[in-house]
VEXGU-116653 format. One record per residue (C-alpha): chain; residue number from 1; x, y, z; residue in one letter. Coordinates in steps of 0.5 Angstrom, whole numbers. Layout:
 mol seq     u     v     w type
   A NUM     X     Y     Z    A
...
// end
This chain:
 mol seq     u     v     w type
   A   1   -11   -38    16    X
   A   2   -17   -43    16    X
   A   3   -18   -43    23    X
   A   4   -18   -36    23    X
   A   5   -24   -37    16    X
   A   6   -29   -42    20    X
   A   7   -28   -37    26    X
   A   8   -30   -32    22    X
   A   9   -35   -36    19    X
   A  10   -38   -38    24    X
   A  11   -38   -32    28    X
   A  12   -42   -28    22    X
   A  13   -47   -35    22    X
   A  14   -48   -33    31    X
   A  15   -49   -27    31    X
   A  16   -56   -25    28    X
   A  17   -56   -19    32    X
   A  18   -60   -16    25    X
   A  19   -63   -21    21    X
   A  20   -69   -16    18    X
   A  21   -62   -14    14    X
   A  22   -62   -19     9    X
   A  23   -67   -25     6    X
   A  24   -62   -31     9    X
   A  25   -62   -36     4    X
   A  26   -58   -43     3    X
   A  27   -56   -39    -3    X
   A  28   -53   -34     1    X
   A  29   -50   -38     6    X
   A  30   -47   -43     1    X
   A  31   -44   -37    -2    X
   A  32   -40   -35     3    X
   A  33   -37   -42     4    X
   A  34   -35   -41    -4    X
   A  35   -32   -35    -1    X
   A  36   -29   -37     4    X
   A  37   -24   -41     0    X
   A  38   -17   -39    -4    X
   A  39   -18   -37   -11    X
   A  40   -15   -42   -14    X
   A  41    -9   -40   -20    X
   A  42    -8   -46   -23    X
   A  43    -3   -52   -20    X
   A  44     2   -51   -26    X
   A  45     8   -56   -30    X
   A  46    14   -52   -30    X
   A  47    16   -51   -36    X
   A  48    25   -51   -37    X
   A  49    25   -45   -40    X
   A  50    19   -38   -42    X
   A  51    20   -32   -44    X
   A  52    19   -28   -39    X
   A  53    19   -29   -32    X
   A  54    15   -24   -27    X
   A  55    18   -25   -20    X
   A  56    13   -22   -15    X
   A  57     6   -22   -16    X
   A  58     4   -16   -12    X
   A  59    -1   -10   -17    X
   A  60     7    -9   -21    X
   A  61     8   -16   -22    X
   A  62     0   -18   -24    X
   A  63     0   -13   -29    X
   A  64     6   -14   -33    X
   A  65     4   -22   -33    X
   A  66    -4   -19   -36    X
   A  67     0   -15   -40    X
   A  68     5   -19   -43    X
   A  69     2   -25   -44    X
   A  70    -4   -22   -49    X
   A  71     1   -24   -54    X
   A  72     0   -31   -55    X
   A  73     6   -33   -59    X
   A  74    10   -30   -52    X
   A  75    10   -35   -45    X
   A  76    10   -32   -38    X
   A  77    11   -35   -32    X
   A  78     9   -30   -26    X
   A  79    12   -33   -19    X
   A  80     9   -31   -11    X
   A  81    12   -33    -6    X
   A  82     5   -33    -2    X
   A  83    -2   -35    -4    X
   A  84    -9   -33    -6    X
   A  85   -14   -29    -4    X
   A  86   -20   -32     1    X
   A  87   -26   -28    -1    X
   A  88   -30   -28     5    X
   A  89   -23   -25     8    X
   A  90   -20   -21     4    X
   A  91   -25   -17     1    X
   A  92   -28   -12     6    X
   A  93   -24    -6     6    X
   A  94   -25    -6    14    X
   A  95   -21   -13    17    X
   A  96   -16   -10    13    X
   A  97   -13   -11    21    X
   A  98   -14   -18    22    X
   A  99   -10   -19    16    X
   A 100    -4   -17    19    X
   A 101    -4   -22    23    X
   A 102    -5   -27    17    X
   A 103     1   -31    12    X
   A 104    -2   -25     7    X
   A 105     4   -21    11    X
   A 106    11   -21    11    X
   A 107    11   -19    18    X
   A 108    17   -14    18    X
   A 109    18    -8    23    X
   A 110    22    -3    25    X
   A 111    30    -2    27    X
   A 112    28     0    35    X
   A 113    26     7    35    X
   A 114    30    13    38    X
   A 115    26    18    36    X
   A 116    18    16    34    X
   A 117    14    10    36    X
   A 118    15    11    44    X
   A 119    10     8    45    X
   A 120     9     2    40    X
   A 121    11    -4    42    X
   A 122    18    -5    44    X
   A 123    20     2    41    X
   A 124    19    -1    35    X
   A 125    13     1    28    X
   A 126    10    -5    24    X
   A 127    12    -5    16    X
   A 128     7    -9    14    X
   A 129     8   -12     7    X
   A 130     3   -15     3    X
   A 131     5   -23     1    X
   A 132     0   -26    -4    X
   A 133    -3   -25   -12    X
   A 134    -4   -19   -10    X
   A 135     1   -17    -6    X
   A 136     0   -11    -1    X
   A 137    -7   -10    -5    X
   A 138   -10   -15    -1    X
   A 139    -8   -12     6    X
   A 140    -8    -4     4    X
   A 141   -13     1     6    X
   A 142   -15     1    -2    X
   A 143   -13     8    -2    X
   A 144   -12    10    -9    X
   A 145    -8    17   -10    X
   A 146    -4    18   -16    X
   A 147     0    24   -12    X
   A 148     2    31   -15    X
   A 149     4    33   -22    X
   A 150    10    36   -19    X
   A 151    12    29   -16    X
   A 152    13    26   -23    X
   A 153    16    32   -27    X
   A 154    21    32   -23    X
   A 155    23    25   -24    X
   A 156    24    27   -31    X
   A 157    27    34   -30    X
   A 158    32    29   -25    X
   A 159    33    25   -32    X
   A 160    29    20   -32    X
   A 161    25    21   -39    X
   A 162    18    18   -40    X
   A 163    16    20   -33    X
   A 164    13    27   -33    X
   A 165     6    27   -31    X
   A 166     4    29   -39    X
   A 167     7    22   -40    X
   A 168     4    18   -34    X
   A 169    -3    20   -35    X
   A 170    -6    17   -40    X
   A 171    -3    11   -37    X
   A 172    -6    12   -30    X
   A 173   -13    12   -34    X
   A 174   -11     6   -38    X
   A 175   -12     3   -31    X
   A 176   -18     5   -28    X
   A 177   -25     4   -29    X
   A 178   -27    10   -25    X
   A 179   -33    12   -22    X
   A 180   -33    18   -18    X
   A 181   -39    23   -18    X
   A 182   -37    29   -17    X
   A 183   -30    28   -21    X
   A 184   -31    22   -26    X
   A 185   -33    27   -33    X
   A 186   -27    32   -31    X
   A 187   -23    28   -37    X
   A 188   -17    25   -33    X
   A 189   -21    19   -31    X
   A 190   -21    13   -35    X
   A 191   -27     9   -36    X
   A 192   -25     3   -40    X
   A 193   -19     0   -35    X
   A 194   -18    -6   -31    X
   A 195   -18    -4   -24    X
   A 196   -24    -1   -21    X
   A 197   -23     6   -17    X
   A 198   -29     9   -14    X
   A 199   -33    13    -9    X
   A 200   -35     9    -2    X
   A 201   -41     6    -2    X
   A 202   -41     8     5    X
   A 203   -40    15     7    X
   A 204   -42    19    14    X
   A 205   -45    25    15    X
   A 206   -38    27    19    X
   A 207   -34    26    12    X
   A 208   -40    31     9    X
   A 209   -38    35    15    X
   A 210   -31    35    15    X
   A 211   -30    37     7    X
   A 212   -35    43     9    X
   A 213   -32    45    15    X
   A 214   -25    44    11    X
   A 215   -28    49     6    X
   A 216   -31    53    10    X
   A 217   -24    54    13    X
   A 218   -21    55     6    X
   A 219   -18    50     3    X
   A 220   -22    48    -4    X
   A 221   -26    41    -6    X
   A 222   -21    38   -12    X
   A 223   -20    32   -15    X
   A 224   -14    30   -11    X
   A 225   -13    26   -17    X
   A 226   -13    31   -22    X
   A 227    -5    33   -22    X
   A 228    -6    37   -16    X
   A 229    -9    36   -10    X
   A 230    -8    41    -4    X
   A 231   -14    41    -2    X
   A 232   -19    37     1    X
   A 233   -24    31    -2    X
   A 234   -27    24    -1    X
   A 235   -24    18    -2    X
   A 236   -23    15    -8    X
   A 237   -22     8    -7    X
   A 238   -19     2   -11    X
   A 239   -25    -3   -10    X
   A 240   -32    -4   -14    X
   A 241   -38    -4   -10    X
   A 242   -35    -3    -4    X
   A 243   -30   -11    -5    X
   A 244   -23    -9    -5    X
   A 245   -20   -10   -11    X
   A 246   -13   -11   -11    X
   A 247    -9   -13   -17    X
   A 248   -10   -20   -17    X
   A 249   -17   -20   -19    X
   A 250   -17   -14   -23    X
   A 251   -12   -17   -27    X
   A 252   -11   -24   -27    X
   A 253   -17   -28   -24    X
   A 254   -20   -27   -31    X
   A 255   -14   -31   -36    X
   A 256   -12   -36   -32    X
   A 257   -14   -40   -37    X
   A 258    -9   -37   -42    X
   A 259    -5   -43   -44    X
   A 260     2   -39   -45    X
   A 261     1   -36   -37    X
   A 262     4   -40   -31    X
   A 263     2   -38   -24    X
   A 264     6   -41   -19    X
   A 265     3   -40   -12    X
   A 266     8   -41    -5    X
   A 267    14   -40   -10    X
   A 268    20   -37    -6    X
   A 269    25   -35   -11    X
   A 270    33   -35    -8    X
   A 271    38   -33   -13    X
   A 272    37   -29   -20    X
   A 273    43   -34   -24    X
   A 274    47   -29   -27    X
   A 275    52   -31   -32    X
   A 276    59   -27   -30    X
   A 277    62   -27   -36    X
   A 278    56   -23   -40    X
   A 279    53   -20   -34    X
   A 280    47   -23   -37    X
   A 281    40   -26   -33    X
   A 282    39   -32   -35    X
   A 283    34   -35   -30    X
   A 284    32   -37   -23    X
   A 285    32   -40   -17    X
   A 286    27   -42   -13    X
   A 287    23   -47    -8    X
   A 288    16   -50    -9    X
   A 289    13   -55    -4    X
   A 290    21   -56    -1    X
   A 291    23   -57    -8    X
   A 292    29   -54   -13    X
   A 293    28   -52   -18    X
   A 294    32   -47   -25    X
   A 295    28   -44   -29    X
   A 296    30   -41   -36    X
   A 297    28   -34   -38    X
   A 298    30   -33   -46    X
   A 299    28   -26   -46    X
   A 300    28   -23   -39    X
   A 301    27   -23   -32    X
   A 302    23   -18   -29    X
   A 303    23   -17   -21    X
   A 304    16   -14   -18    X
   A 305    17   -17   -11    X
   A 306    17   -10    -7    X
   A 307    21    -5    -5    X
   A 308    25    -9     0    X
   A 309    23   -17    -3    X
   A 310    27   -14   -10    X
   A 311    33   -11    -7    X
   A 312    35   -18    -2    X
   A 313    35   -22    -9    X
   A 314    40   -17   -12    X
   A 315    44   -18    -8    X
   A 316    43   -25    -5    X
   A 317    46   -25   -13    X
   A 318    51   -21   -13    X
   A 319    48   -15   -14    X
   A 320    49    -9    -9    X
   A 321    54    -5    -5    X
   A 322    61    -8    -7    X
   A 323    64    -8     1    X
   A 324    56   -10     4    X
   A 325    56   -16     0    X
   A 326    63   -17     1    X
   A 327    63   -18     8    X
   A 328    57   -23     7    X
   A 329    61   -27     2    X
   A 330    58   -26    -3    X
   A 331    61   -26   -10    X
   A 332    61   -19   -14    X
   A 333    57   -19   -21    X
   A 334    56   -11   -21    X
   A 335    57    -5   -15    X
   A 336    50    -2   -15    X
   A 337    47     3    -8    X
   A 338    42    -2    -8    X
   A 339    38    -1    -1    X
   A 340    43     5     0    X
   A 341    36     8     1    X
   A 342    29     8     4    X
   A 343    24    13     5    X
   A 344    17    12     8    X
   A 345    11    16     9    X
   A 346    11    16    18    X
   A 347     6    20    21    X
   A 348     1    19    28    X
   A 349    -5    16    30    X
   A 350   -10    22    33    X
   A 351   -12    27    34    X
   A 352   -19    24    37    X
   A 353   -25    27    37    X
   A 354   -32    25    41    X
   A 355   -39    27    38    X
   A 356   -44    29    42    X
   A 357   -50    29    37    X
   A 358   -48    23    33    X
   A 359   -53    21    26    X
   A 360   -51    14    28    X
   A 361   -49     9    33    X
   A 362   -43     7    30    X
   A 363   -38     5    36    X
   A 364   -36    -2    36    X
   A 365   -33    -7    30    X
   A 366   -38   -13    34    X
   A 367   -44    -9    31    X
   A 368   -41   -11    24    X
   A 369   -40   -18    26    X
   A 370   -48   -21    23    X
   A 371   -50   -24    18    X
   A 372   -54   -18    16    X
   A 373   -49   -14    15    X
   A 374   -45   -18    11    X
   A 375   -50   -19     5    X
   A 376   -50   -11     6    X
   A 377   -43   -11     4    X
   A 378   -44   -17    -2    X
   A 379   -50   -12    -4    X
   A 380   -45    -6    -4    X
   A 381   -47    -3     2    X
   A 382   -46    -2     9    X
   A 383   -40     1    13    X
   A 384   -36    -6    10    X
   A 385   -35    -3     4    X
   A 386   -31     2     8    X
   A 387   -25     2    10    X
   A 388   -26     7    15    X
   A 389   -22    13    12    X
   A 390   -27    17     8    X
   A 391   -24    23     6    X
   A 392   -17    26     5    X
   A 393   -14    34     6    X
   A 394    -8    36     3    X
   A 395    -3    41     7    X
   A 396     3    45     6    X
   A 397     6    47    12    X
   A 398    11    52    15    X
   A 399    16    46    15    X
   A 400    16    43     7    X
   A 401    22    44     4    X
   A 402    20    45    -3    X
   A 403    17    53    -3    X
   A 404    12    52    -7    X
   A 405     6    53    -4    X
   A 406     1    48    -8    X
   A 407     5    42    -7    X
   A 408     4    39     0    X
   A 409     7    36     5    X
   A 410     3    32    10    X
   A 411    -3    29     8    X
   A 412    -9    29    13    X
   A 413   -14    22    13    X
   A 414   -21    22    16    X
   A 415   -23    16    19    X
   A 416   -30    14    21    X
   A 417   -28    11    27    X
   A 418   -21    11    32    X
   A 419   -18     4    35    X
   A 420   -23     4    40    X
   A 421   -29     1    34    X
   A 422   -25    -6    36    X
   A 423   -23    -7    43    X
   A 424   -21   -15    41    X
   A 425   -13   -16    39    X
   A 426   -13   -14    32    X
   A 427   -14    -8    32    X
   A 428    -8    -7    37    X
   A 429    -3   -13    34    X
   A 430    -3    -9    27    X
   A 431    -1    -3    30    X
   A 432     4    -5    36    X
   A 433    -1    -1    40    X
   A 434     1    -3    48    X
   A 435    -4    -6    52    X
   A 436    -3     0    57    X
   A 437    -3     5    50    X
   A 438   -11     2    48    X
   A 439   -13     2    55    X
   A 440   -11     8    59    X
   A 441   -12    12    51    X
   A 442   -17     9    47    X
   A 443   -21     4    51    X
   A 444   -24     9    55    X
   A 445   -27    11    49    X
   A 446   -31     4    47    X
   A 447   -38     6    48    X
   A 448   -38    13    46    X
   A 449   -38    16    39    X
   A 450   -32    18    37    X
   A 451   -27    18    30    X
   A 452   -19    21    29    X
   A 453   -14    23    24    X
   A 454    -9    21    21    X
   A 455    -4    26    19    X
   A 456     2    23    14    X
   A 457     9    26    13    X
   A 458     9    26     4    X
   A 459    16    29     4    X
   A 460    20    26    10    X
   A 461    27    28    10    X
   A 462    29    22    14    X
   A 463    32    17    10    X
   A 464    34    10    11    X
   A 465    36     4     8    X
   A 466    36    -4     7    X
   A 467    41   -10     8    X
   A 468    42   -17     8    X
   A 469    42   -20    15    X
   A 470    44   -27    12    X
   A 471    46   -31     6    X
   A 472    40   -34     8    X
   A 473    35   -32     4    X
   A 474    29   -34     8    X
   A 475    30   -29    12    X
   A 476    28   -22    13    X
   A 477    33   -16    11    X
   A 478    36   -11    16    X
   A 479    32    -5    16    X
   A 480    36     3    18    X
   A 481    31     6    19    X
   A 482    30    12    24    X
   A 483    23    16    24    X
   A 484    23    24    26    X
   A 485    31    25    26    X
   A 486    30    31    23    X
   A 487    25    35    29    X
   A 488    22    39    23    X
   A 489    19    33    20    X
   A 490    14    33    27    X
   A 491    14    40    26    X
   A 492     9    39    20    X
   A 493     5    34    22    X
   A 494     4    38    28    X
   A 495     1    44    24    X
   A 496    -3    38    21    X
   A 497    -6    37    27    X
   A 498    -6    44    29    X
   A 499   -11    45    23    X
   A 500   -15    40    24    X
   A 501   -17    43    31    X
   A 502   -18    49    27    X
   A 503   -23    46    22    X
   A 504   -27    42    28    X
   A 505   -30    49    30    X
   A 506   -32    50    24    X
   A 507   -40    50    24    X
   A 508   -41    44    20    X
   A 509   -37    39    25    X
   A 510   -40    44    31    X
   A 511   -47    42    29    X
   A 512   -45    34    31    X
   A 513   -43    37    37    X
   A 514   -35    35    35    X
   A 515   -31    36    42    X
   A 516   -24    35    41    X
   A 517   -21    28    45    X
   A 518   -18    31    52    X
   A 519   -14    25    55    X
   A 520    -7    24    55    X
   A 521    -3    19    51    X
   A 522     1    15    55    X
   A 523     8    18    56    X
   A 524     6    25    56    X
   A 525     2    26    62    X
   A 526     6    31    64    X
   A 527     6    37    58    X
   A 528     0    42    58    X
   A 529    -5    39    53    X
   A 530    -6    42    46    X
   A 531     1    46    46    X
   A 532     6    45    41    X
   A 533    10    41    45    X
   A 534     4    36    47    X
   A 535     2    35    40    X
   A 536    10    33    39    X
   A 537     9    28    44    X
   A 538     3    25    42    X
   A 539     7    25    34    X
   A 540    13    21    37    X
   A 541    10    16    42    X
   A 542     4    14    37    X
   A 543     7    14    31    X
   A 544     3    11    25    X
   A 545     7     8    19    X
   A 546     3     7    12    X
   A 547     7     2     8    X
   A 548    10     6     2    X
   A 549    18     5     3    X
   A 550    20     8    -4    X
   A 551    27     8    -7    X
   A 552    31     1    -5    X
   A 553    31     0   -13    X
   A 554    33     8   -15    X
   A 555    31    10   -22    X
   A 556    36    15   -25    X
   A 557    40    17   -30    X
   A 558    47    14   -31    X
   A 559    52    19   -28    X
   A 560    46    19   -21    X
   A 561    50    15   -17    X
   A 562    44    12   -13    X
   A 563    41     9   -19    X
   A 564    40     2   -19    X
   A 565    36     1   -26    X
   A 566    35     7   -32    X
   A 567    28    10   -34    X
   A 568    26     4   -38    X
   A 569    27     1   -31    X
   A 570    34    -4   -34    X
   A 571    39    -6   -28    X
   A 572    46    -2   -29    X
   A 573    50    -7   -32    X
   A 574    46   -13   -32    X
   A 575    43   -15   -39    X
   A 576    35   -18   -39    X
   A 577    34   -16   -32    X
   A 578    29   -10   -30    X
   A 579    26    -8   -24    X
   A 580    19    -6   -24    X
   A 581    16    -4   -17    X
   A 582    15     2   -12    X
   A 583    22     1   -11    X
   A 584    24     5   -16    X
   A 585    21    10   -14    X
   A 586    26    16   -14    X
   A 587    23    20    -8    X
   A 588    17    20    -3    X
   A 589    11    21    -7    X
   A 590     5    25    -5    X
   A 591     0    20    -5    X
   A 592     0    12    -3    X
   A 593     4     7    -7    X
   A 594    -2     3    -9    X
   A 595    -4     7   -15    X
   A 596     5     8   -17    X
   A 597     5     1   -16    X
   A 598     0    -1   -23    X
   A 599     3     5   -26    X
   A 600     9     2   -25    X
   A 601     6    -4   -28    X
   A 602     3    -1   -34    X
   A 603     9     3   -36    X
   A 604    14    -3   -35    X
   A 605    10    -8   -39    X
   A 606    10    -2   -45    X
   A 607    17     0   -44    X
   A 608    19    -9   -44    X
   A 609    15   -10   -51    X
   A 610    18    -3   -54    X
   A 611    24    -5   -53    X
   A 612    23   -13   -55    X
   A 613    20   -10   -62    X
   A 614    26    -5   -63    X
   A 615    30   -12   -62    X
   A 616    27   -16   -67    X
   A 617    27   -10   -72    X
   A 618    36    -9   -71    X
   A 619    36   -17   -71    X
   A 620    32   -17   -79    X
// end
């Protein structure tokens, strides 16, 4: 990772290709080394014994330590497996690529593919999934959706009380710190809140003709963040002037110095130590700097390690499927479906437009790499401050399950660009792209303004699950998993694309010349372009997946078989133990888990402090 910071480094300082940009001071440059080191979270002493022990420090866990540690009378230790943040790296949205490539992902992949990512590498898709202070907030795309109201009154008419969106809202505004121009005032943002949520700095005249094309073509410019989001709109972002902002450095980097809060980095929890006879969580495991050690938790122990990390440690302590971990000889505390399901958001790369009168000359990542755009970007301007979506459209296609027709079930994603704006490996290593796919696809494209959709699945009906492979806790779990199982999940991003086409005729997108991309993807040169069959091709060979698997942890009721943990997010059968992540989430939301996942955190920590005061008066 240092190497890959001074080549960075030095390939900024090299390529003054615009110096007029920017004054170059020895301020500046001194402050891009400053930058170009991990932020330090202190080296703390390991207690014996604290109140509460966080493990994970994704946005959830981040949370909950700000959270819990504002009471001085109460110690937290909040444990990650991985490191934090390098500045100068981690803070531009757009080399969220590069970063894939880094320790800040766990580097997980798909089972082989029988259905989708065809023409991925080895038949497989990436599942990124962010390692650090910050966890995935430092690897994302900063997209911040907080998803439909339907989502979540359905996870409170399913039982889980507390959930509905009457009851999310005001902590969702709790939250953010917003500001969106056109939206800010309409009373579902919050002002005063730790994480910054925003309006790119930078945004095209492709995204303004995008979401006037959009209009034109009938579908109304909302507040997708309103409760309801069928519609179109401009992204709105969870960074500030344009710097990610991720869960570390909206609630951490500022109390590190709270005397009752521990911050231990490169910390790998192995067991969570249950005792078998009061079914009680009593500490932890872990390694530090090829050290052992247990550590005590007086109060509870909170999993927040993510939606794959938090089911191997339940089962790696007895926790889980009763035959499952039976045949990895693992001793039984309690039977529960934990991992027996997994959903993710799976969706395609393209369709791919060129532009024949561009209003800029955007066509190359190496036009960003000088010094001048990299001061632009610290100054909160310049395309940096993107992460190259700029705006969302939200479709309900002929395939949703649910009738309702306001609530959707693809949701279509504007980038700037397509992957032909990076032409060195990072682009295609984050996204398993062949080398036969970029070259005969997208290399062609290199020197020509172009930009592509994403459309994304909200409501997949494929569903999988997760397992152990070992006992070994080192290892990654076992992923089941099959994209597109079911024909008419590709049929509703088929629609999606169909859509987009649709608005790209209209006059606004028309007056840049927006010509619909033509080439073949690899392995479908065969079909009839710009049919249905085609765009069912072109789904299944250049699959895209957007990280948000949701539901290894179910929350639900008492008599919902696949539950894990209740409403309050307490593990059936074990007492002092909570799981508080993207995991719990019953069901594939309509948005990206970004956003749920600071919900979660924001709940979590209310619902630990209630039920510790309730503790505290029983006992008087």
């Amino acid at each position: 990772m240092l190497r890959l910071v001074w080549l960075l480094v030095l390939t900024v300082l090299g390529r003054l290709s615009r110096p007029c940009e920017a004054f170059i001071s020895l301020g500046n440059v001194t402050s891009l080394f400053y930058d170009a080191r991990e932020v330090n979270y202190g080296h703390p002493e390991l207690r014996h014994s604290y109140d509460y022990v966080i493990v994970g420090a994704g946005p959830a866990g981040c949370v909950l330590a700000n959270r819990l540690s504002e009471d001085p009378h109460a110690t937290v230790l909040l444990l990650e497996i991985g490191r934090g943040e390098v500045p100068l790296i981690t803070d531009s949205p757009l080399v969220g690529p590069i970063l894939a490539s880094t320790d800040y992902n766990f580097g997980y992949q798909t089972e082989k593919q029988r259905y989708g990512c065809l023409g991925l590498r080895g038949g497989r898709c990436s599942w990124a999934h962010g390692r650090g202070v910050g966890g995935s907030t430092i690897i994302n795309n900063v997209i911040f959706t907080r998803g439909n109201r339907r989502d979540y009154d359905s996870w409170a008419k399913a039982g889980n009380e507390g959930w509905a969106w009457a009851d999310v809202l005001p902590l969702f505004k709790r939250i953010e710190r917003s500001s969106i121009r056109d939206f800010g005032d309409n009373g579902l943002h919050g002002h005063d809140g730790r994480l910054s949520v925003e309006d790119c700095p930078f945004r095209t005249d492709l995204a303004r003709a995008f979401v006037k094309s959009a209009q034109s073509a009938g579908y109304r410019y909302l507040d997708y963040n309103s409760g309801d989001n069928l519609g179109v709109s401009f992204l709105q972002a969870h960074s500030l002037n344009g710097r990610r902002a991720s869960g570390g450095t909206s609630y951490l980097r500022d109390i590190v110095d709270r005397p009752n809060l521990h911050i231990l980095t490169r910390a790998w929890v192995t067991k969570v130590l249950i005792d078998p006879d009061t079914k009680t969580a009593t500490g932890v495991r872990l390694v530090h700097e090829r050290q052992h050690y247990e550590v005590e938790a007086s109060r509870e122990i909170v999993l927040s390690a993510g939606a794959f990390e938090s089911p191997k440690l339940l089962m790696l302590s007895g926790v889980g499927p009763a035959k499952h971990l039976k045949r990895h000889g693992i001793r039984l505390v309690a039977d529960l479906p934990v991992g027996r399901k997994v959903y993710e958001h799976g969706g395609v790369y393209g369709p791919t437009f060129v532009v024949r009168k561009p209003t800029d000359d955007f066509v190359s990542f190496e036009q960003l790499a000088n010094l001048g755009e990299v001061l632009r970007f610290r100054n909160g301007s310049g395309p940096l401050t993107t992460n190259s979506v700029e705006s969302l459209l939200y479709v309900h296609s002929p395939f949703a399950e649910n009738p309702d027709p306001e609530y959707p079930d693809v949701e279509v994603m504007q980038a700037f660009t397509s992957f032909s704006f990076d032409t060195s490996p990072g682009t295609r290593n984050a996204y398993y792209l062949t080398d036969r796919m970029y070259d005969e696809y997208f290399r062609p494209l290199a020197k020509t303004r172009n930009f592509m959709f994403l459309p994304m699945l909200l409501k997949p009906r494929a569903v999988g699950r997760v397992e152990l492979k070992s006992t070994n806790p080192f290892n990654h779990p076992v992923f089941r998993y099959q994209y597109f199982e079911d024909d008419r999940d590709v049929d509703a991003l088929v629609y999606a694309i169909k859509e987009v086409i649709r608005i790209s005729t209209e006059a606004p997108l028309r007056r840049l010349g927006v010509e619909l991309y033509k080439r073949k993807v690899p392995g479908c040169q065969y079909m009839a372009f710009n049919t249905i069959d085609y765009w069912r091709c072109h789904v299944r060979h250049l699959t895209a997946t957007f990280q948000h698997q949701v539901a290894t942890c179910k929350m639900g009721p008492p008599q919902d078989p696949e539950a894990v943990v209740d409403s309050r997010l307490r593990v059936y059968g074990i007492a002092r133990l909570r799981v508080a992540d993207v995991g719990i989430i019953p069901e594939a939301p309509t948005g990206h888990t970004a956003a749920h996942s600071f919900l979660i955190g924001e709940k979590a920590a209310d619902l630990i402090r209630e039920d510790h005061q309730q503790q505290r008066h029983t006992l008087k």
